[in-house]
VOBA-1610 file (N, C-alpha, C; in pm, whole numbers, padded with zeros to 5 digits, always signed):
BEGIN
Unk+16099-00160-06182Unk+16076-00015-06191Unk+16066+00026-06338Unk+15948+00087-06399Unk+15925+00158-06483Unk+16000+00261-06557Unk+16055+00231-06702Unk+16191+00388-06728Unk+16070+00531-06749Unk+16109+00642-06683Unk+16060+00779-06686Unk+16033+00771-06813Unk+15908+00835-06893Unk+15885+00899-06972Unk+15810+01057-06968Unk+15937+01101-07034Unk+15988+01234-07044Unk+15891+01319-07158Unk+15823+01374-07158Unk+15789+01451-07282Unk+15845+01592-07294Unk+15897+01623-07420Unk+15969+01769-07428Unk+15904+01870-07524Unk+15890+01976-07482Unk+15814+02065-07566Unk+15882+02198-07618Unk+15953+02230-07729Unk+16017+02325-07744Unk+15950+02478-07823Unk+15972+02552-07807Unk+15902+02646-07885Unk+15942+02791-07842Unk+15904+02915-07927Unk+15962+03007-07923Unk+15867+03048-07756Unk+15758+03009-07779Unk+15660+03073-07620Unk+15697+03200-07632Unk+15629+03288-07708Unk+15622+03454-07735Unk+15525+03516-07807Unk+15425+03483-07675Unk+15418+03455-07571Unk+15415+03287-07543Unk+15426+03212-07406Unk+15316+03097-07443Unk+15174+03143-07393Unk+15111+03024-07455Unk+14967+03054-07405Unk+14852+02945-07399Unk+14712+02965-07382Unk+14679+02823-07337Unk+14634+02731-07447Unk+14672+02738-07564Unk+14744+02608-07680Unk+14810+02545-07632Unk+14950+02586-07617Unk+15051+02537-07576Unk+15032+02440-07433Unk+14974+02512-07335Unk+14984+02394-07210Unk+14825+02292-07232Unk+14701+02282-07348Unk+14607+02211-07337Unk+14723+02140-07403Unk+14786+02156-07525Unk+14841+02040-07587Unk+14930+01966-07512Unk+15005+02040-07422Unk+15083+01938-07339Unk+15061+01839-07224Unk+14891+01929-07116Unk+14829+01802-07098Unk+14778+01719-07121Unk+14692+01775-07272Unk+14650+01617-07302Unk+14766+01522-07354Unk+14891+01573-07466Unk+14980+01439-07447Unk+15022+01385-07270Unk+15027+01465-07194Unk+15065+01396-07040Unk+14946+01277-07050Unk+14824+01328-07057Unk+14763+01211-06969Unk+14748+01083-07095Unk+14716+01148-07223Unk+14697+01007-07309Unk+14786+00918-07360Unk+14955+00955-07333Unk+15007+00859-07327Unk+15159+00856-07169Unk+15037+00865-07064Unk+15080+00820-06965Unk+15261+00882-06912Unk+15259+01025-06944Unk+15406+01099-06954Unk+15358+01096-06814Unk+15538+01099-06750Unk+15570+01139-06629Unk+15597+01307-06594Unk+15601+01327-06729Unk+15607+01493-06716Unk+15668+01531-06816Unk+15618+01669-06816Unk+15643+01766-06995Unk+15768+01885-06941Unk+15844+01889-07022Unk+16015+01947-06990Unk+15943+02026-07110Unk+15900+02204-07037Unk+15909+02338-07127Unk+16012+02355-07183Unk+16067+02380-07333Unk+16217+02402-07366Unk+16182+02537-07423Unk+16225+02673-07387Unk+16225+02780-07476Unk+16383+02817-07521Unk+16318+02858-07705Unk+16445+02815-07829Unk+16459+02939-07778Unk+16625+02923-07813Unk+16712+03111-07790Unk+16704+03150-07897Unk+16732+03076-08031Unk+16710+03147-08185Unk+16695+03038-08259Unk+16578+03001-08289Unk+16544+02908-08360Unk+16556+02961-08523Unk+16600+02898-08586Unk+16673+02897-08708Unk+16531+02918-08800Unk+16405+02900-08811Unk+16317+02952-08891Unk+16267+03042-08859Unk+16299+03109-08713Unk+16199+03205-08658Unk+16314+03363-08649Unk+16417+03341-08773Unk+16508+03467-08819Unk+16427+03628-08809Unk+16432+03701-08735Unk+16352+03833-08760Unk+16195+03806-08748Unk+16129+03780-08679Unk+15979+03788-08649Unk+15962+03862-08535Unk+16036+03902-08462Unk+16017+03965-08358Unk+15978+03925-08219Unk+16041+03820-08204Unk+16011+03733-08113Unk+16054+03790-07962Unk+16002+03817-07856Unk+16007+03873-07725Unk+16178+03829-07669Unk+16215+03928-07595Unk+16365+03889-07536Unk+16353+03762-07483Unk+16453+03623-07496Unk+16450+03523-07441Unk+16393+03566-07299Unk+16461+03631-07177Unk+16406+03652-07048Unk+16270+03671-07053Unk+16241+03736-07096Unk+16094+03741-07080Unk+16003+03608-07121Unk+16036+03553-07217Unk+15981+03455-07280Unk+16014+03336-07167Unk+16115+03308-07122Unk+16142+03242-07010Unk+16072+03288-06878Unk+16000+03368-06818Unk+15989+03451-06705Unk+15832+03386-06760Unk+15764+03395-06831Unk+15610+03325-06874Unk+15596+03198-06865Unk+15695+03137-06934Unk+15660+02996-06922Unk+15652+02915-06733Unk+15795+02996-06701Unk+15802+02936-06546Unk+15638+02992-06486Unk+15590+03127-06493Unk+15440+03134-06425Unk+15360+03062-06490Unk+15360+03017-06635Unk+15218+02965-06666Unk+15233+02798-06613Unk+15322+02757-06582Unk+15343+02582-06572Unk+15363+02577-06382Unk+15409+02702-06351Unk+15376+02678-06199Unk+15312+02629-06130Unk+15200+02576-06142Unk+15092+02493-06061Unk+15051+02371-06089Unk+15141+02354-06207Unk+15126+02191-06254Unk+15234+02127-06228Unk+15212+01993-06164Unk+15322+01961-06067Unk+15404+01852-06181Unk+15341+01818-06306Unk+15399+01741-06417Unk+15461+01854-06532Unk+15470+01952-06521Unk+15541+02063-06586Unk+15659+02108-06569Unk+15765+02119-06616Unk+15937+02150-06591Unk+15964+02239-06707Unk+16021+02359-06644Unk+16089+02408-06721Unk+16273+02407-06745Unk+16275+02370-06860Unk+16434+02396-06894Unk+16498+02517-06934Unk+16620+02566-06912Unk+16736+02667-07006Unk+16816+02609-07107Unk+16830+02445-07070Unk+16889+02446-07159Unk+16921+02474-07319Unk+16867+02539-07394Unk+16871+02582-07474Unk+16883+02767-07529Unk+16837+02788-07384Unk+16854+02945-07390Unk+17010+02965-07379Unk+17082+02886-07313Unk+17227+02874-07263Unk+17322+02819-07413Unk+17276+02777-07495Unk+17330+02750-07617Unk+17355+02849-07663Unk+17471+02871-07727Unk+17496+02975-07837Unk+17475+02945-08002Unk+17432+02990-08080Unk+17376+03020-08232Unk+17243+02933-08200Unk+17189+02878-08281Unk+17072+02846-08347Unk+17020+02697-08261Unk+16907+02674-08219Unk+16853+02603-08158Unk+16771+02444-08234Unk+16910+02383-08225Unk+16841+02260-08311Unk+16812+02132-08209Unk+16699+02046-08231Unk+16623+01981-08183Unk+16703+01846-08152Unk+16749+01834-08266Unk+16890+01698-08308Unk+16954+01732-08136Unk+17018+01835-08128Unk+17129+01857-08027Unk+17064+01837-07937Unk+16960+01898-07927Unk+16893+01887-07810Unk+16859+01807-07692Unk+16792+01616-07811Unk+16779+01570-07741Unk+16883+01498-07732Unk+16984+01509-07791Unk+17173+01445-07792Unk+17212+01450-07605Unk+17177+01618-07622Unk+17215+01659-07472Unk+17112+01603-07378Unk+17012+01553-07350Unk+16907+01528-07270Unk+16969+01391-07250Unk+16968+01300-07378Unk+17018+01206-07371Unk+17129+01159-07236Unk+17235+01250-07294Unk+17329+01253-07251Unk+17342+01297-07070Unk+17246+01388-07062Unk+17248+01432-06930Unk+17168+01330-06833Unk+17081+01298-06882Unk+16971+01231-06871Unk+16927+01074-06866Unk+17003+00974-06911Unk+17069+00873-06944Unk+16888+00799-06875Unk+16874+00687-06965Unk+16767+00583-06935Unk+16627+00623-06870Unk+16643+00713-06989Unk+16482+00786-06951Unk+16429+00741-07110Unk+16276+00748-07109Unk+16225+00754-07232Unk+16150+00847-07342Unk+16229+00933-07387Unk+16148+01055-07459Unk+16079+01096-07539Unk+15977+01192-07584Unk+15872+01204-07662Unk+15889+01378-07634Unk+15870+01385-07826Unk+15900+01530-07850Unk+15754+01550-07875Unk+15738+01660-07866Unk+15579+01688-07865Unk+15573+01857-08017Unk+15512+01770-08100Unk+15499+01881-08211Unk+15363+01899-08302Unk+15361+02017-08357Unk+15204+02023-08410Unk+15203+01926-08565Unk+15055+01928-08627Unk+15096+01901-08744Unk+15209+01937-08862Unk+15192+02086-08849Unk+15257+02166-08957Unk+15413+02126-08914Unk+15493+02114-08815Unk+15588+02061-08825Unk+15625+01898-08876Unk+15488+01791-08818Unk+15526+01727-08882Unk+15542+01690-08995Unk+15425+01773-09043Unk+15461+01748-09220Unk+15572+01795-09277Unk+15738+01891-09187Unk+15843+01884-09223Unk+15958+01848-09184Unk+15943+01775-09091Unk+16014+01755-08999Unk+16129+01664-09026Unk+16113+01616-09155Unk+16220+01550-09247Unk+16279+01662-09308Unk+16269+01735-09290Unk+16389+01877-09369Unk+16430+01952-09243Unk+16455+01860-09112Unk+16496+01976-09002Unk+16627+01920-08976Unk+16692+01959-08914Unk+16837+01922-08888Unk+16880+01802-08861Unk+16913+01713-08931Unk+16992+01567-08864Unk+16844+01488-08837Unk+16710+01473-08896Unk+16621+01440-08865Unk+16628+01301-08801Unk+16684+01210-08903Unk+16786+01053-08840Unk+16721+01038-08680Unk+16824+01163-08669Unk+16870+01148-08486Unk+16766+01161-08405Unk+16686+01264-08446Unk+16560+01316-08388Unk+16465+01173-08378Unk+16459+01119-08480Unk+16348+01013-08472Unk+16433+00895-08404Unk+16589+00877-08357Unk+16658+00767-08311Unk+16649+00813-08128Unk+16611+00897-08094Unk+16657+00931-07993Unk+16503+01014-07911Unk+16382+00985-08006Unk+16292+01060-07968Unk+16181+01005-08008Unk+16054+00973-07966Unk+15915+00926-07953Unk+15801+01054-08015Unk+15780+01071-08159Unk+15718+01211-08193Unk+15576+01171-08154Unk+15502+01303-08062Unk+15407+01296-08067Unk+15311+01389-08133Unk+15235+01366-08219Unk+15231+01500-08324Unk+15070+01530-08283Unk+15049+01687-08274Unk+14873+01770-08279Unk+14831+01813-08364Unk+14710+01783-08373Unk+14627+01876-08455Unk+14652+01999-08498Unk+14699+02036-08602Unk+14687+02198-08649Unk+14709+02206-08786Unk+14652+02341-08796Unk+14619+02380-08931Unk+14517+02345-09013Unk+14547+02274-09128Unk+14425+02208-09250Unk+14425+02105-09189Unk+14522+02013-09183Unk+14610+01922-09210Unk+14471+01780-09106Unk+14431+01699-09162Unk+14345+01643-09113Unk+14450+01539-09042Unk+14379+01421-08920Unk+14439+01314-08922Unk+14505+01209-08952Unk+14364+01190-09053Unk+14427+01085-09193Unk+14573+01120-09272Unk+14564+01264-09292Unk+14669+01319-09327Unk+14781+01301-09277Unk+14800+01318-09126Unk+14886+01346-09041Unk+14920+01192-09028Unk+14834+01055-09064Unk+14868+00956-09026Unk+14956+00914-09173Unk+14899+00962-09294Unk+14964+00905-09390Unk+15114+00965-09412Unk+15138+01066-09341Unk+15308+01134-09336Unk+15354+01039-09263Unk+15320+01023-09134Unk+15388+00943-09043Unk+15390+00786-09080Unk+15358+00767-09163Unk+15369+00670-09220Unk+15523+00657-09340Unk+15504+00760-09396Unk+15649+00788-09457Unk+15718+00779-09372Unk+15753+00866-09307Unk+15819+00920-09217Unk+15883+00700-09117Unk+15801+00670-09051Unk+15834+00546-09026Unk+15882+00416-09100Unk+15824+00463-09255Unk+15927+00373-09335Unk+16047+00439-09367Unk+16058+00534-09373Unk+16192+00623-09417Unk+16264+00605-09311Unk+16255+00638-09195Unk+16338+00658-09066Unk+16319+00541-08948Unk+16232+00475-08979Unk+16190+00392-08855Unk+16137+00446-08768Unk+16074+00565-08789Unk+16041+00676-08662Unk+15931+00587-08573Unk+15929+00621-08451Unk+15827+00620-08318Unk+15727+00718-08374Unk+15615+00711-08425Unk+15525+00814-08429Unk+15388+00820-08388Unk+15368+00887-08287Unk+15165+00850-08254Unk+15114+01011-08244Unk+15008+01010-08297Unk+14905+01098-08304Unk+14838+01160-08175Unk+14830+01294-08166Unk+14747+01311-08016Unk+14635+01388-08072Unk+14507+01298-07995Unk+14369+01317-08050Unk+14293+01418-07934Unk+14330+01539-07976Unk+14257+01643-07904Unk+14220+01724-07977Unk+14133+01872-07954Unk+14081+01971-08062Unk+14223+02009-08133Unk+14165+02094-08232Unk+14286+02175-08288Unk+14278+02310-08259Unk+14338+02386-08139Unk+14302+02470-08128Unk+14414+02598-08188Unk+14333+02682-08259Unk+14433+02762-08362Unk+14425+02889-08320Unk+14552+02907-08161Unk+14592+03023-08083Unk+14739+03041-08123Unk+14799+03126-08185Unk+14916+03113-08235Unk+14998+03290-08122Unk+15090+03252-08066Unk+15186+03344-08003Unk+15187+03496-08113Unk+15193+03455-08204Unk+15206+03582-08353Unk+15101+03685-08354Unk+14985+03574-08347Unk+14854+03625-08360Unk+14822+03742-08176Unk+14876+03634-08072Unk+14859+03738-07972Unk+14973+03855-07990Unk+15061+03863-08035Unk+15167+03970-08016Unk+15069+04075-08104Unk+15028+04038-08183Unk+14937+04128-08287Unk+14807+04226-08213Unk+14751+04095-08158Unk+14615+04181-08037Unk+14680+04292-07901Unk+14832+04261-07861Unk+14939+04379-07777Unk+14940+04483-07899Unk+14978+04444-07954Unk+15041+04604-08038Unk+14917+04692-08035Unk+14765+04594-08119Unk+14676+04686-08157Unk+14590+04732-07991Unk+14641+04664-07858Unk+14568+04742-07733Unk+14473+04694-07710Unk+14475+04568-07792Unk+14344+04470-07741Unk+14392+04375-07657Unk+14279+04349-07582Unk+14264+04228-07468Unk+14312+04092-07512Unk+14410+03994-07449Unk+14484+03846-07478Unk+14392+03773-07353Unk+14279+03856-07272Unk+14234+03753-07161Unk+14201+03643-07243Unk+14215+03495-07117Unk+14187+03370-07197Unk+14261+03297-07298Unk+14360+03390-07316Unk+14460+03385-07409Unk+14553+03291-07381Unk+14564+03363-07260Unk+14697+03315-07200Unk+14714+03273-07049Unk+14743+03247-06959Unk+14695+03271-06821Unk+14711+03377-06778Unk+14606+03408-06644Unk+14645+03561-06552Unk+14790+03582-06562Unk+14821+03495-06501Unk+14960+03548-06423Unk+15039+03608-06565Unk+15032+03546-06690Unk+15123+03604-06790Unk+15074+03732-06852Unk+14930+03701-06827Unk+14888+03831-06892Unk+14917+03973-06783Unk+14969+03927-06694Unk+14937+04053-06577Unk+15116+04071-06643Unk+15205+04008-06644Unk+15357+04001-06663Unk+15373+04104-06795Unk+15271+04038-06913Unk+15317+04086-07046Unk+15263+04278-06990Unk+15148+04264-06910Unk+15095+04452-06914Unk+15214+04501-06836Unk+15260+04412-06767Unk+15399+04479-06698Unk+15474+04536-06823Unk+15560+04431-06893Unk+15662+04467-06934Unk+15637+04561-07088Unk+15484+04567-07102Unk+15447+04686-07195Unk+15501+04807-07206Unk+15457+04845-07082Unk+15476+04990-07036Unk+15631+05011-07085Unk+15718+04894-07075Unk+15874+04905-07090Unk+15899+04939-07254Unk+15806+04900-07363Unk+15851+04846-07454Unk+15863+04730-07496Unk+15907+04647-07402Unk+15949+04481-07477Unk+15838+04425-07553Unk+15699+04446-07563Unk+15610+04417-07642Unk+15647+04461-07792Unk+15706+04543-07815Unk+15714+04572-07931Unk+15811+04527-08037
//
């Protein structure tokens, strides 16, 4: 019998949108994941004051947009943490809960090019399979010659996922809500019908 491989995807998702789930199927199918574990951060330690949507809500999107994909899971665990949402712990606890599975964190370029200045990085690369995307400037070659540090420095697991770079950022849609413009395509129906809901309330803002 084959050990599970787990892919985990953490992020503020505020909103998510369809960046977020192309990048997570194509790591599903190109390196053969048994399924992608949604993690939404309760307070991610760089994302101090941006205005990031109430965890519930941000949680209440991800479960509709991954609903119909039967390799999609969403987690709390991290909404259920108290202070700051580090990645180290994270997969400590997965580990731990989780025992003889095989995992792969799923992150864009721009993180990987820092991902040696994030918490306890060590652990992250001892306990985790990085699979890093396209984004930003940041070319392949590029992205291959970090991870190349990065694997002599740490011994890290590191492979590249070769799909577009598509540059839809959650910030950028919170921006098109405020100004009363349209997120269709953005995001899926079902979230976009959720976010005009909870407009009317305020929480967009």
């Amino acid at each position: 019998m084959s050990i599970e491989k787990i892919g985990i995807m953490g992020g503020t998702f505020s909103p998510i949108h369809v960046g977020h789930l192309i990048l997570a199927q194509g790591a599903c199918e190109e390196y053969q994941l048994d399924k992608i574990v949604f993690l939404p951060n309760r307070q991610p330690p760089h994302k101090r004051g941006t205005g990031v949507l109430d965890e519930k809500h941000r949680a209440a999107m991800v479960k509709l947009a991954i609903s119909d994909n039967a390799h999609f899971e969403f987690s709390d665990m991290e909404l259920k943490r108290t202070g700051f949402s580090y990645t180290a712990d994270t997969l400590q606890e997965f580990c731990k809960r989780y025992p003889g599975k095989e995992y792969y964190f799923l992150v864009g370029a721009d993180s990987l090019d820092y991902i040696d200045q994030w918490y306890k990085p060590e652990t992250i690369f001892q306990l985790a399979h990085i699979l890093a995307a396209p984004r930003g400037n940041l070319t392949l070659e590029e992205m291959e010659k970090k991870a190349q540090v990065l694997r002599k420095k740490y011994g890290a697991k590191i492979s590249l996922l070769h799909q577009p770079n598509i540059e839809i950022s959650s910030n950028y849609i919170r921006g098109l809500i405020k100004k009363g413009m349209s997120i269709r395509y953005y995001v899926p129906k079902e979230v976009e019908e959720y976010i005009t809901q909870i407009a009317f309330s305020g929480a967009t803002q």
